[in-house]
C-alpha positions as CSV (number, residue, x, y, z in Angstrom):
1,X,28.8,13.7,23.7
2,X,30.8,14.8,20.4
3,X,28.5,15.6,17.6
4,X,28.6,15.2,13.9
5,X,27.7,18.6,12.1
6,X,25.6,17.7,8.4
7,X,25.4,20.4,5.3
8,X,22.2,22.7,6.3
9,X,20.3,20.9,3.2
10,X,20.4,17.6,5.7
11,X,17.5,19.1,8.0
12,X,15.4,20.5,5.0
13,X,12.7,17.9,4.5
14,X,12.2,17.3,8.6
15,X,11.8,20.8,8.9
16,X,8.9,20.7,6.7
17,X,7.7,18.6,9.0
18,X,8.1,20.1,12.0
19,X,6.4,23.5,10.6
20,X,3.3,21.2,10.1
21,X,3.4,19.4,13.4
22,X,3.8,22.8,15.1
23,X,1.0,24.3,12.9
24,X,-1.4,21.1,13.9
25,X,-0.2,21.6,17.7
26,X,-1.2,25.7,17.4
27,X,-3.9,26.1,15.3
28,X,-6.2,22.9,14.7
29,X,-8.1,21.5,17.9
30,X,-7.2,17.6,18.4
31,X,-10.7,16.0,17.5
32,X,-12.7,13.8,15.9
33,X,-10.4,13.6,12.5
34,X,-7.0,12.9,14.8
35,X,-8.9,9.7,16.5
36,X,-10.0,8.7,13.3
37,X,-7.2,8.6,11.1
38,X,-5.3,7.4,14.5
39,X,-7.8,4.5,14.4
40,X,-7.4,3.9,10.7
41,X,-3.5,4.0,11.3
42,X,-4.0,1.4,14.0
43,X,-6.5,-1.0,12.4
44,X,-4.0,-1.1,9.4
45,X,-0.8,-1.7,11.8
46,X,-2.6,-4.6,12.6
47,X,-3.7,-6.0,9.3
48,X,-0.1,-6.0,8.5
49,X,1.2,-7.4,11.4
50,X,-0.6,-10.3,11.5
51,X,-1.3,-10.7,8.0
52,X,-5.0,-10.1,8.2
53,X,-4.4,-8.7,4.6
54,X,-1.7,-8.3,2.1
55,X,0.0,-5.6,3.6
56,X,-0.1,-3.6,0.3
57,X,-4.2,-4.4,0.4
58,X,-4.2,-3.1,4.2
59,X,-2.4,0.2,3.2
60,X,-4.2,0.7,0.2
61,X,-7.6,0.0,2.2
62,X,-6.2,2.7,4.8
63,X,-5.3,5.5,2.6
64,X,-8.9,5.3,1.0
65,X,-10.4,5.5,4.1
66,X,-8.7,8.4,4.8
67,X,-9.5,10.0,1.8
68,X,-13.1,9.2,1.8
69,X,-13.7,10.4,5.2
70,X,-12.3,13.4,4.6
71,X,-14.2,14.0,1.0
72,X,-17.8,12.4,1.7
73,X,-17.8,13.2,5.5
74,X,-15.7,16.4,5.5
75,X,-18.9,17.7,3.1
76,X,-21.3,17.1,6.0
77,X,-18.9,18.0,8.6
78,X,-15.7,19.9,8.6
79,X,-14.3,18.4,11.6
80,X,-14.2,15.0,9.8
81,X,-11.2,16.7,7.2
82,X,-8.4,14.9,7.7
83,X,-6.3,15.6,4.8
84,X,-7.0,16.1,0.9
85,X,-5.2,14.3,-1.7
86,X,-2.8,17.3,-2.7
87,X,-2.1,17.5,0.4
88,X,-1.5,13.8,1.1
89,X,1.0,13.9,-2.0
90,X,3.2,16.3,-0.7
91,X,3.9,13.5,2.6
92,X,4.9,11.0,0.4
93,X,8.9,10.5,0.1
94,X,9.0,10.2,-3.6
95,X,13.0,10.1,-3.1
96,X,12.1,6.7,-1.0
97,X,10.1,5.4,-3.8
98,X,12.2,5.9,-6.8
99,X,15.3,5.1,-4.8
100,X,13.8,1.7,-4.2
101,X,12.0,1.5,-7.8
102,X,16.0,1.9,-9.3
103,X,17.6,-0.2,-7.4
104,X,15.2,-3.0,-8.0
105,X,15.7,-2.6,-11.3
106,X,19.2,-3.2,-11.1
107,X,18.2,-6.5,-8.8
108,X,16.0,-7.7,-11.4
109,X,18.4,-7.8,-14.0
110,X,21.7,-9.0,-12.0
111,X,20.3,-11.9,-10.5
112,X,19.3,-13.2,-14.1
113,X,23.1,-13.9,-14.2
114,X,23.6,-16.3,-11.1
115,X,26.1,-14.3,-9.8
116,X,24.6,-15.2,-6.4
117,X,23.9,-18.3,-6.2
118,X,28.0,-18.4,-7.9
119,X,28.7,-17.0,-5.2
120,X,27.9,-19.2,-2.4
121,X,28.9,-22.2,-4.0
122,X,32.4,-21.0,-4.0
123,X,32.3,-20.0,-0.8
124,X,31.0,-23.4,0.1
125,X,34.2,-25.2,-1.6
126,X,36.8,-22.2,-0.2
127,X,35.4,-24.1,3.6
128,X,36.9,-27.1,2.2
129,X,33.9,-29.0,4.2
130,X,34.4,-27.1,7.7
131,X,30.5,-26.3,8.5
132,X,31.0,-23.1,11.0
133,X,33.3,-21.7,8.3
134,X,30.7,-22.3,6.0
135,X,27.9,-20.8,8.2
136,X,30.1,-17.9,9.0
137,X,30.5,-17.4,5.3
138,X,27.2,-17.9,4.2
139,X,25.8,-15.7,7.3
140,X,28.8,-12.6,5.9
141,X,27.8,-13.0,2.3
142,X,24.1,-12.6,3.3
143,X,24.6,-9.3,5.4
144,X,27.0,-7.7,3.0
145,X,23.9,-8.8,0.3
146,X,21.1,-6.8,2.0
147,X,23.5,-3.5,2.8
148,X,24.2,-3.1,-1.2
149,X,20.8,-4.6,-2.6
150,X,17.8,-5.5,-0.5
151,X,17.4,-7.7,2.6
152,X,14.5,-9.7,1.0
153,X,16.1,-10.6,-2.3
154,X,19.4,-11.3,-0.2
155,X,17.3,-13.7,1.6
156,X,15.5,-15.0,-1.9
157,X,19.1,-16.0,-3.2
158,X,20.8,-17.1,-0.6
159,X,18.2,-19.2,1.5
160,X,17.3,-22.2,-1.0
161,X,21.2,-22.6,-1.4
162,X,21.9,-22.7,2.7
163,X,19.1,-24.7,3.0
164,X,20.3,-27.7,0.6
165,X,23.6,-26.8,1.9
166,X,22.2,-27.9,5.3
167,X,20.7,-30.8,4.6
168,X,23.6,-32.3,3.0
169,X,26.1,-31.8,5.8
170,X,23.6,-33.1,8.3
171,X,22.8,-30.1,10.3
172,X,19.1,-28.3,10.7
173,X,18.9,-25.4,8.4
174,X,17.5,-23.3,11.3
175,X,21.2,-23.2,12.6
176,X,21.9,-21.5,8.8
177,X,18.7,-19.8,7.9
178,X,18.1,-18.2,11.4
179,X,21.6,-16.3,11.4
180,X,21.2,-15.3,8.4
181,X,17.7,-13.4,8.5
182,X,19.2,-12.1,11.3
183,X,22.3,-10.8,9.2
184,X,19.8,-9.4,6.5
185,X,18.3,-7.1,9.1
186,X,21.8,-6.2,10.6
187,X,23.5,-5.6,7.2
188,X,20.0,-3.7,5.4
189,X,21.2,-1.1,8.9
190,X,24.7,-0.6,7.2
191,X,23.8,1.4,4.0
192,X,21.2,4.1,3.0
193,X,19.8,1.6,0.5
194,X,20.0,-1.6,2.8
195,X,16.8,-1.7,4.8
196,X,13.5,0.2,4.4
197,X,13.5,1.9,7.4
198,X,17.1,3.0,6.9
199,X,15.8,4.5,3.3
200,X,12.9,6.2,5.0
201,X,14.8,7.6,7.3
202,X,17.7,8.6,5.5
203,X,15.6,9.8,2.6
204,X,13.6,12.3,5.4
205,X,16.4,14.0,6.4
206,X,18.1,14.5,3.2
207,X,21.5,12.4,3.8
208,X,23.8,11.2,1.4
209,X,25.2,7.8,1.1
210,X,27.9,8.7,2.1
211,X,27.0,10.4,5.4
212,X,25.4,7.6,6.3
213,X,27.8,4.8,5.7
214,X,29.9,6.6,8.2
215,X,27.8,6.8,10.7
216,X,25.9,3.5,10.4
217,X,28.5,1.3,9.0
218,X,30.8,0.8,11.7
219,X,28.0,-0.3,14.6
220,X,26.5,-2.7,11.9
221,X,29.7,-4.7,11.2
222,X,30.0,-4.5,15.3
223,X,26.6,-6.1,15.5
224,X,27.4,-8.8,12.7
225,X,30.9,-9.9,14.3
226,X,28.5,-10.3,17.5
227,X,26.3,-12.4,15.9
228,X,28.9,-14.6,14.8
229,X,30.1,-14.9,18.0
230,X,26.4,-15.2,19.2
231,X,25.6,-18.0,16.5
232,X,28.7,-20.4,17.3
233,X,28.1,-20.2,20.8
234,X,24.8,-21.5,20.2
235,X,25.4,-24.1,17.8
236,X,29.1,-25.3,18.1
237,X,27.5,-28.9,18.8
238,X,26.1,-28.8,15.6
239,X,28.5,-27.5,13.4
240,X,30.9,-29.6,14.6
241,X,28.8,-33.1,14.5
242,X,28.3,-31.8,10.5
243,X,29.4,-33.8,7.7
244,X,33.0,-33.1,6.8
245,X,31.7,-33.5,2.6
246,X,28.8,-34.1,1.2
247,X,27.9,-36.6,-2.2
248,X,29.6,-35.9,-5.3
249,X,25.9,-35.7,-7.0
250,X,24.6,-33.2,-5.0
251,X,28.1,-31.2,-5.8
252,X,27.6,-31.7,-9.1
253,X,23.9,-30.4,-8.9
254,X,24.6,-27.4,-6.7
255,X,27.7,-26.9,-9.0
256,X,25.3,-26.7,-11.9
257,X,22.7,-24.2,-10.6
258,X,24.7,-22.1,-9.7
259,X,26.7,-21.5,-13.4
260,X,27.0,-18.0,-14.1
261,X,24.6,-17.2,-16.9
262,X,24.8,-14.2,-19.5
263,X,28.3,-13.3,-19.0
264,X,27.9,-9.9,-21.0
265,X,25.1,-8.7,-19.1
266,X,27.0,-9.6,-15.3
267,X,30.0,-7.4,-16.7
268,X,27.9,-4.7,-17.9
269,X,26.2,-4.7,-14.1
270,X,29.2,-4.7,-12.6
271,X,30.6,-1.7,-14.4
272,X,27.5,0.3,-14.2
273,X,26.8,-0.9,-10.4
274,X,30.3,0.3,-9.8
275,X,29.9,4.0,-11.4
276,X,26.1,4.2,-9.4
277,X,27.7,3.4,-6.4
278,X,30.9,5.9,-6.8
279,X,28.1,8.5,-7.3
280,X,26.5,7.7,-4.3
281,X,29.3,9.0,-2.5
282,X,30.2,11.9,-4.7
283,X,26.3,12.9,-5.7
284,X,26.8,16.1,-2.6
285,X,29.3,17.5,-4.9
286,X,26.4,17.9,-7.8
287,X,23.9,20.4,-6.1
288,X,23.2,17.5,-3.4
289,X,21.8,15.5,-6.1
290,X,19.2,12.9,-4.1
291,X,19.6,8.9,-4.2
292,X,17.0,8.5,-6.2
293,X,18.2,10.4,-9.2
294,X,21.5,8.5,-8.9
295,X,19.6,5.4,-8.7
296,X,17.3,5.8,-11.6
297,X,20.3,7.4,-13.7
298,X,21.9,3.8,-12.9
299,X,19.2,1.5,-14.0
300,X,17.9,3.5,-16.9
301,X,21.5,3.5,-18.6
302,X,21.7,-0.4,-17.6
303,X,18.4,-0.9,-19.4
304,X,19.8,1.2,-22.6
305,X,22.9,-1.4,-22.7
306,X,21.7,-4.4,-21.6
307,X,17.9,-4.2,-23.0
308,X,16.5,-6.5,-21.8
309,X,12.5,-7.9,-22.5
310,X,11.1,-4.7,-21.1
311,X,7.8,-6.3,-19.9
312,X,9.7,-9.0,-18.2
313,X,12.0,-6.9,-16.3
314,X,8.5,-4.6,-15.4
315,X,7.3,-7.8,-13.7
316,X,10.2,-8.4,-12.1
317,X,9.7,-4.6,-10.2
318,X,7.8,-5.0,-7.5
319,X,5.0,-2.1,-7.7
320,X,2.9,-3.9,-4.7
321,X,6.1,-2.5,-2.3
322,X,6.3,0.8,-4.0
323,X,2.3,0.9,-3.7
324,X,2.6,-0.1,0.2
325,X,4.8,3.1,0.9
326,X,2.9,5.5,-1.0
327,X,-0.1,4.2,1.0
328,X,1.8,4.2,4.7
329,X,2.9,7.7,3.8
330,X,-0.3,8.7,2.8
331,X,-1.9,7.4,6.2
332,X,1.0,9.2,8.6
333,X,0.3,11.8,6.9
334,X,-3.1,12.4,7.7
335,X,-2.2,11.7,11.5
336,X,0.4,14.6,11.0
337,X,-2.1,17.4,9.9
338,X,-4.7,16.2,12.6
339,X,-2.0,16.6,15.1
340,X,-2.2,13.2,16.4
341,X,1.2,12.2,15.7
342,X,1.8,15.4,17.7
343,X,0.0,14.8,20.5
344,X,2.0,11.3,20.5
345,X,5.3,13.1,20.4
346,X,4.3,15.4,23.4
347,X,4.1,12.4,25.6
348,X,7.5,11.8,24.6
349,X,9.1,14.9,25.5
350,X,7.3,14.4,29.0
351,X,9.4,11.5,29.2
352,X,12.4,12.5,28.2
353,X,12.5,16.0,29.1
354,X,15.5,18.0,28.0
355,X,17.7,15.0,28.4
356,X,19.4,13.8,25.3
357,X,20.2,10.6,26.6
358,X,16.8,9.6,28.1
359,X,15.5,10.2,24.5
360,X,18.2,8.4,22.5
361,X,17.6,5.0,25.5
362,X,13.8,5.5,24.6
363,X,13.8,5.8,20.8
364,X,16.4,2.9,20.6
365,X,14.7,0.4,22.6
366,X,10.5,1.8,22.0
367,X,11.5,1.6,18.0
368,X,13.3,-2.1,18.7
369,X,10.5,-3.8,21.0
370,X,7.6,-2.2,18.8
371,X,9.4,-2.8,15.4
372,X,9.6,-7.0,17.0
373,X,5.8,-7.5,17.6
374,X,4.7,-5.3,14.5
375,X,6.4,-4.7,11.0
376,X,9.0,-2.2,11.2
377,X,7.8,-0.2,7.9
378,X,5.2,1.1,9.6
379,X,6.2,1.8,12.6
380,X,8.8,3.9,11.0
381,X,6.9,6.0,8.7
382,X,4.8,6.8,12.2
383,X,7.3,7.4,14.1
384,X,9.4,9.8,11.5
385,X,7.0,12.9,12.5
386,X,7.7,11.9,16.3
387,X,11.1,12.4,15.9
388,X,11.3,15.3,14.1
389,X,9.3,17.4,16.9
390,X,11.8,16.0,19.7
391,X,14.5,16.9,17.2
392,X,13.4,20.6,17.3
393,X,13.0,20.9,21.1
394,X,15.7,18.6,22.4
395,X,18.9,20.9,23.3
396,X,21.7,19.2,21.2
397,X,19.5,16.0,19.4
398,X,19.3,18.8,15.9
399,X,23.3,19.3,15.7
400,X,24.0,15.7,15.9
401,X,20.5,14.3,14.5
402,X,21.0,11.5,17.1
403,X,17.4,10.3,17.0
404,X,17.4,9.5,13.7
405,X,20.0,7.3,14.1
406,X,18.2,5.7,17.2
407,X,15.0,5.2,15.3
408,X,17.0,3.8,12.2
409,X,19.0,1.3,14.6
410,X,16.0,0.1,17.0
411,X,13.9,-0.6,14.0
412,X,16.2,-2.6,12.2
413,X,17.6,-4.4,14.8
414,X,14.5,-4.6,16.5
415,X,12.9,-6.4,13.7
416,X,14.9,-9.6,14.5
417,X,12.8,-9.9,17.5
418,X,10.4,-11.9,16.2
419,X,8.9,-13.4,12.7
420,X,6.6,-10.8,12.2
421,X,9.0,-7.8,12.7
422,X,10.4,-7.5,8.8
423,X,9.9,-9.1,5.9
424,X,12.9,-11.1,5.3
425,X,11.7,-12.9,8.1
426,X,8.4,-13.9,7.0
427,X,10.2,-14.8,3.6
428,X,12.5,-16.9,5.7
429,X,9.8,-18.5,7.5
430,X,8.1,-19.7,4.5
431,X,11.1,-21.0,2.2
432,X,11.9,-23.1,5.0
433,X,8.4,-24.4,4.8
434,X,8.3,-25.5,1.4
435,X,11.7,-27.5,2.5
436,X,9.3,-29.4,5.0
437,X,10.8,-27.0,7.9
438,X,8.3,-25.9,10.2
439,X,9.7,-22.6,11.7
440,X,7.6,-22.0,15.3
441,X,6.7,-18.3,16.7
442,X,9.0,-19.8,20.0
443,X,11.9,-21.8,17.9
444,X,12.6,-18.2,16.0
445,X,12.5,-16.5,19.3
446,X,14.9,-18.9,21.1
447,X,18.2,-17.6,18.3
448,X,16.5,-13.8,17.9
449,X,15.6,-12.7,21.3
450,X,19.3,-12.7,22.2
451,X,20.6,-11.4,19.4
452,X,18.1,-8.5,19.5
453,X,19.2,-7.6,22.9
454,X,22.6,-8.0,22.4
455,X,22.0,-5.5,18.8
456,X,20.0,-3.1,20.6
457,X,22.5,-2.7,24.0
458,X,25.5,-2.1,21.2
459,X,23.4,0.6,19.6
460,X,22.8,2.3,22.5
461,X,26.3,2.2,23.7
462,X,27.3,2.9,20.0
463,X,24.8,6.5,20.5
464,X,25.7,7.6,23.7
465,X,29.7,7.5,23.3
466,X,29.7,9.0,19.6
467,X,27.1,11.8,19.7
């Protein structure tokens, strides 16, 4: 395997981490506290999952029931301390929060312009009515989306348009919509700010964007030119019994929503998304200046030109995310200092052993079934701590930080598996709905199993030859 050598600074924040798991593993006796906050860790997992709650409800609920066993109980019982709230703070990845906070700031004012929904309309007429050339632009323009913005709003904007489209050239929109949740979650795995679990993990380990375009980048367009392949195989009946053109009143109705809007304010995004994004790249020459600084410094000077209706653009920010993570962090956390994420890695290493590639095949394929049955968010804020402790006693996995690329990989690939892996799936699901499309647990299945295996067997190629 050849290895990829990262500044020092890149290993800071997991060795944090490890110091605590080794501390929990040395000097606190796995008890009653690790099976609770284990228990509260699961019984949350599962709210989410299957959407018992609101996820940001189920996390929220979590993290107080962390905190209250440890205060009220803890004062009767010291084995019931699980972890204080000081404590809990210093767990949460406040680089992951205002990293996401800035650039949803940005979101929230560039898609009052339309440039979108622009966008695909143009695309549409460029296909000069040739549906798979539509599909395969529609499916491009929704993966390129999620890697520079979010997955969710890429699926937000583009959907309702690929639906219509749909309909009007005869075809089912499952043959559109389908491919292109699956893009979201294949394109969110191409940037640091693409995909939560790529942000988590990124954010953890202290990378730049720029380190990890390199090394993600290439296996995600990989992974999107299989899909391609992937989705016309599938559905080259259907494209090809599509509609050649569609009414000149629906044209003219598409045509009109999607008129760019507030010229001035498009041009001023475009500049300042530019600059944000060249310092991205170039924030390692500034003191390794994190993604979140360069983020906020982005959307605070786009709210100083632009300035826009502050409490709208508030509303627009979606603080019931930004709530979830601080919560999911806050829960991990209090399985890390019990040592029962640990005692989870241990069983790992037993597995594994001192073999790099055993441990790369089970990260990349344990993070992409479990991140296809449950949501991947969790999972990955769990499975961070895991990681970091086979890291530290792998021979060869710290040089090349090649499990952090397998956990990033199988949980965003792995969340095509099924509807309930990530949320541009669940999005997906009900936008469809509301068109009077039913999408079934099985019907999703039938286009993402596939796919998923096919994503998953690339990324573990893509592991094994590089590092």
């Amino acid at each position: 395997m050849s290895h990829l050598i990262f500044p020092s600074s890149s290993f800071q924040l997991a060795g944090t981490a490890i110091d605590v798991l080794n501390h929990a593993t040395n000097e606190r006796t796995i008890g009653i506290a690790a099976l609770i906050s284990t228990g509260i860790f699961i019984l949350t997992f599962i709210a989410i999952s299957f959407r018992l709650l609101h996820e940001t409800a189920a996390a929220l609920l979590g993290a107080i029931a962390i905190f209250l066993v440890t205060y009220i109980g803890g004062h009767f019982n010291p084995a019931l301390n699980i972890i204080t709230f000081e404590e809990a703070m210093e767990f949460v990845d406040w680089n992951v929060i205002f990293l996401i906070m800035g650039m949803m700031i940005f979101m929230a004012i560039l898609s009052e312009t339309n440039v979108f929904k622009w966008i695909a309309f143009r695309l549409y007429l460029s296909a000069k009515g040739n549906t798979w050339l539509i599909v395969i632009w529609l499916v491009i323009l929704t993966g390129v989306t999620s890697s520079f913005l979010n997955d969710v709003t890429a699926i937000l904007l583009i959907a309702p348009l690929s639906i219509q489209l749909s309909i009007a050239l005869g075809i089912n929109p499952f043959a559109v919509v389908i491919s292109e949740v699956l893009a979201s979650n294949i394109g969110g795995a191409a940037t640091l700010i693409g995909d939560p679990p790529s942000t988590i993990v990124g954010s953890h380990i202290g990378l730049s964007f720029g380190e990890y375009l390199i090394n993600m980048a290439p296996v995600a367009i990989i992974c999107m030119i299989a899909l391609i392949i992937f989705n016309q195989i599938k559905y080259r009946k259907e494209y090809s019994g599509g509609k050649k053109s569609i009414t000149p009143t629906l044209i003219e109705k598409l045509e009109s929503e999607s008129k760019i809007e507030e010229f001035s304010t498009l041009y001023i995004a475009l500049f300042l998304g530019t600059l944000t994004f060249i310092l991205f790249f170039v924030a390692n020459y500034f003191g390794n200046m994190p993604p979140s600084v360069v983020a906020l410094s982005g959307a605070a000077l786009l709210i100083v030109w632009v300035r826009p209706d502050m409490e709208d653009l508030l509303h627009e920010v979606d603080w019931t995310t930004l709530i979830f993570f601080i919560a999911l962090f806050v829960i991990v956390g209090g399985m890390v200092t019990t040592g029962a994420i640990s005692w989870f890695a241990n069983r790992i290493l037993v597995l594994a052993g001192d073999n790099l590639s055993r441990a790369v095949i089970l990260t990349t394929w344990i993070s992409g079934i479990v991140s296809g049955v449950v949501a991947n968010i969790p999972f990955t804020v769990a499975a961070l701590p895991i990681d970091d402790l086979l890291t530290a006693k792998i021979p060869g996995a710290q040089e090349s930080l090649v499990l952090y690329w397998s956990l990033i990989l199988g949980a965003d690939f792995g969340g095509n598996f099924t509807f309930l892996g990530s949320a541009p799936n669940i999005v997906a699901v009900g936008l469809l709905a509301q068109a009077g499309y039913k999408l079934s647990f099985s019907r999703f299945m039938r286009d993402s199993v596939p796919v998923t295996i096919i994503t998953l067997i690339i990324a573990t190629f893509w592991l094994l030859l590089r590092y």
